[in-house]
N, C-alpha and C positions, 0 to 999 in steps of 0.2 A: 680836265673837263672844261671846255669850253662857256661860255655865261655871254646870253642878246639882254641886251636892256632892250624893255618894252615899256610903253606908257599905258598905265592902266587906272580907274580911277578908284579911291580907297574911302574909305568914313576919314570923318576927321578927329584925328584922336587928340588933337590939342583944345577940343570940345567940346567941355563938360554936358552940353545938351545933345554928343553925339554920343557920349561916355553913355547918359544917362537911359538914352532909347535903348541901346544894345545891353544895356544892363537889366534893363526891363524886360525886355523880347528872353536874354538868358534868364531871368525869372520866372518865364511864364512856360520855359520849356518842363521843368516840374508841375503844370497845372493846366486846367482844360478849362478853355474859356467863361464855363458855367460858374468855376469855384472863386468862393472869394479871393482868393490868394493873386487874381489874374490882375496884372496891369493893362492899365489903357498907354499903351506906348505913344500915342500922338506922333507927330508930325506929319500924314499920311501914311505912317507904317499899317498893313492891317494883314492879320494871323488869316492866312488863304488853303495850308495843308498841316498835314498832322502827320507824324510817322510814328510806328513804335507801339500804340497804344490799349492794342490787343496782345502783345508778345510780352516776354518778361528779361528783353535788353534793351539795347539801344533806341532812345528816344526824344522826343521834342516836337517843335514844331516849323513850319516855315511864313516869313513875314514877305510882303513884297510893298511896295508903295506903288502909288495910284496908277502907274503904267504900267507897270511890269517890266519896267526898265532896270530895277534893282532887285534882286532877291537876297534873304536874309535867311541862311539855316541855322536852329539855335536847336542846340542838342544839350541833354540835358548831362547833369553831373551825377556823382554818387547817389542813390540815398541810402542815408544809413543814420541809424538812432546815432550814430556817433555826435552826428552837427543835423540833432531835431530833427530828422527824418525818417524816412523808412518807406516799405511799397515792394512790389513785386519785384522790380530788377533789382532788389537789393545784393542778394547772391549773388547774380551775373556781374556784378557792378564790382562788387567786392576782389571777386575772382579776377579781373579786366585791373585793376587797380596793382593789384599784387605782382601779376604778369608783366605791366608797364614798368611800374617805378621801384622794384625790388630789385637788388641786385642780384641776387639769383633766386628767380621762383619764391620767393616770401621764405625762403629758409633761414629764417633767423636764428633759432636754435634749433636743440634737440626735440621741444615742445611743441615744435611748429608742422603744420602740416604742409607740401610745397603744393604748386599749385601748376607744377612742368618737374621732371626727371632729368633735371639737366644739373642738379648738384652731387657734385663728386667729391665732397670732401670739404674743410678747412680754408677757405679761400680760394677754393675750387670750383670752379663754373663754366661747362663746358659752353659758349660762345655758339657754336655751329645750330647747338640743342636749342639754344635761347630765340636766335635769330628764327627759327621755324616754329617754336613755338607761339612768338606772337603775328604771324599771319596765318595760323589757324584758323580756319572760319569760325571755331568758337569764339574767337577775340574779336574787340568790338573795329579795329581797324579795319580790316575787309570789308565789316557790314557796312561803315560809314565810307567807302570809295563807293559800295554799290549803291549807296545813298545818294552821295555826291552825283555820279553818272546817269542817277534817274531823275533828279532835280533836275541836273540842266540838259536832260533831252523833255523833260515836262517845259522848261524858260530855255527853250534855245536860241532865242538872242536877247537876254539879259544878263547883266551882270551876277555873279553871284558873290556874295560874301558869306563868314563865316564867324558864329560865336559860340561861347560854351561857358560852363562854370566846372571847377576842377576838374575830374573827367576828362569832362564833354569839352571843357577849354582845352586840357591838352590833345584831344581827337581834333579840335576844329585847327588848333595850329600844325598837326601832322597833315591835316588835309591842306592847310594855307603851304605850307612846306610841300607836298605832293602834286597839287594843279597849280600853284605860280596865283593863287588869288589868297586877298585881304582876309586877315580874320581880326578879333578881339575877344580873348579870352581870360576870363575873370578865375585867379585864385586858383589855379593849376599846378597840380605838382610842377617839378623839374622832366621838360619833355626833350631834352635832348639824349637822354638814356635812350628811352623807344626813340627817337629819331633817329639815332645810330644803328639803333638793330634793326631795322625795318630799313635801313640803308637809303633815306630818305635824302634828296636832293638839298645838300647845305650850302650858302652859298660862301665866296672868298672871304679872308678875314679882315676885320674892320682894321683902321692904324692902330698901329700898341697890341694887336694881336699876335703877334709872331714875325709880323713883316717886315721885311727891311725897307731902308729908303729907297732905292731904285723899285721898288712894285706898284709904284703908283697905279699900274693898271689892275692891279689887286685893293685897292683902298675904294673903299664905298664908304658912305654915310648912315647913318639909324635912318634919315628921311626915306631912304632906299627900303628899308623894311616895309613887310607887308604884312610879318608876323608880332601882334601885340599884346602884352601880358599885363592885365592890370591886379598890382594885389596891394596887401595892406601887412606890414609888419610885425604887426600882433596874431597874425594868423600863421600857424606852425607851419602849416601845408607847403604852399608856397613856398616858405622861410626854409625847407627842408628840415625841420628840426622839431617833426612831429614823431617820427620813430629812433627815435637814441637806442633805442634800448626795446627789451619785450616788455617793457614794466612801465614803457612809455604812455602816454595818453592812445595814440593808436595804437601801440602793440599790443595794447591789453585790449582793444577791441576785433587784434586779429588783422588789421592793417599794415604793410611793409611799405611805408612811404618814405624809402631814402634816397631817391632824387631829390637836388639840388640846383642845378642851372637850366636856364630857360633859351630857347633859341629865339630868337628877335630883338626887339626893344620891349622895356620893362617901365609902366609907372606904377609906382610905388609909392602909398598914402603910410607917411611916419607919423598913425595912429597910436604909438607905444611914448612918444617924445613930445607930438603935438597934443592929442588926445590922452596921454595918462593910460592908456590902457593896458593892461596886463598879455602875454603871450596866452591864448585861452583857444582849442578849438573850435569851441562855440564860437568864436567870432568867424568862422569860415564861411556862414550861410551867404549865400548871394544878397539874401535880403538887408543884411547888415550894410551891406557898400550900398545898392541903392537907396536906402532909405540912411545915411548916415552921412556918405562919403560923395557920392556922385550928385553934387551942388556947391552952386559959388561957395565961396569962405565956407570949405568944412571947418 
């Protein structure tokens, strides 16, 4: 497969007050501007469309700043009483979670109910079954291309960007990976599982990745990424180390979150070593990072 470098312009993620808008705007995608829960994102960001909010999936909001020269879709994450939540797409949510980041259909054990027909056994997973089952249009992938395609014939000559929280972060970096634009998203499973089955445009691998010396025309930099994953160490999610087991913190709520690696570039806040804190679910809420993490000397 061939690869054009293009020049495109991204947020700056080396800036905690660009961390900190995009972490706001992903928090408000859980919330309608009337509820207290809503931030004032400043900078000239201001909440212009709403998606989602009669149906019971996919959802959030869109941000654009004072010209319409930049758009911002922030889609929203899980809810689920697991991490303080809860709400109408909790189901769908759940069900989209399972599908993603389980290794075959949430079939953990014998106790578990799958959530696609594609296990066959003992470390058996039929591949072909997987791959169609998550461009189902029940899956929330599809909805969020037809998302994507309708924002930017609504902003057809602005930029678009892309954020999310768990979820809704790994949907905005399959979309960052899927149209070739910017995302940042907050505390996301490992989205390179779905990004392989959805057969999502990956691009050549970094130095130390498999490459020899003569491929320099293979060797790129993280600067090069356009896909970004902010999480915090004390949070399982992310860490992959929230389903061990069915006896796990999410397996006992019914969750199969065993992805583990992310595609793009990763920061990562060592809240467990800096901050003392303990590996805890609870720490997964979006509000946790903005209000904790995303400001000078956390």
């Amino acid at each position: 497969l061939e690869w054009d470098d293009f020049e495109i312009d991204a947020p700056d993620v080396t800036s905690v007050e660009a961390l900190a808008a995009f972490g706001k705007m992903t928090s408000n995608a859980y919330s309608l501007p009337e509820e207290g829960t809503w931030y004032d994102v400043g900078g000239g960001w201001n909440a212009t469309d709403s998606f989602g909010w009669q149906e019971d999936g996919l959802r959030g909001h869109v941000f654009a700043d004072e010209k319409n020269e930049t758009v911002v879709i922030a889609i929203k994450g899980t809810s689920a009483l697991l991490v303080g939540g809860g709400g109408r797409t909790g189901r769908n949510d759940k069900i989209n979670d399972n599908l993603f980041f389980s290794c075959c259909c949430a079939r953990v054990d014998w106790s578990w109910w799958p959530v696609c027909g594609c296990y066959d056994g003992p470390r058996q997973c039929r591949q072909a079954c997987v791959e169609e089952a998550v461009i189902e249009k029940s899956a929330y992938y599809p909805v969020a291309t037809d998302l994507y395609n309708n924002i930017s014939a609504i902003y057809p000559h602005a930029q678009i960007w892309l954020a999310g929280h768990s979820l809704g972060g790994a949907l905005a970096a399959m979309l960052s990976r899927t149209y070739g634009v910017p995302s940042i998203s907050f505390e996301a499973p490992g989205d390179v599982l779905p990004a392989r089955r959805l057969h999502l445009p990956l691009p050549p691998p970094r130095p130390g990745n498999g490459t020899s010396r003569h491929d320099n025309d293979t060797r790129r930099s993280l600067d090069d990424e356009l896909t970004t994953h902010v999480f915090h160490n004390a949070d399982p999610i992310p860490m992959g180390v929230c389903s061990t087991s069915s006896i796990s913190m999410c397996g006992i709520a019914g969750f199969a979150l065993e992805s583990k690696c992310h595609v793009g570039k990763k920061i990562v806040y060592d809240t467990v070593g800096k901050l003392g804190w303990s590996v805890d679910v609870r720490t997964h809420s979006i509000r946790v990072i903005v209000e904790n993490l995303l400001k000078e000397n956390w």
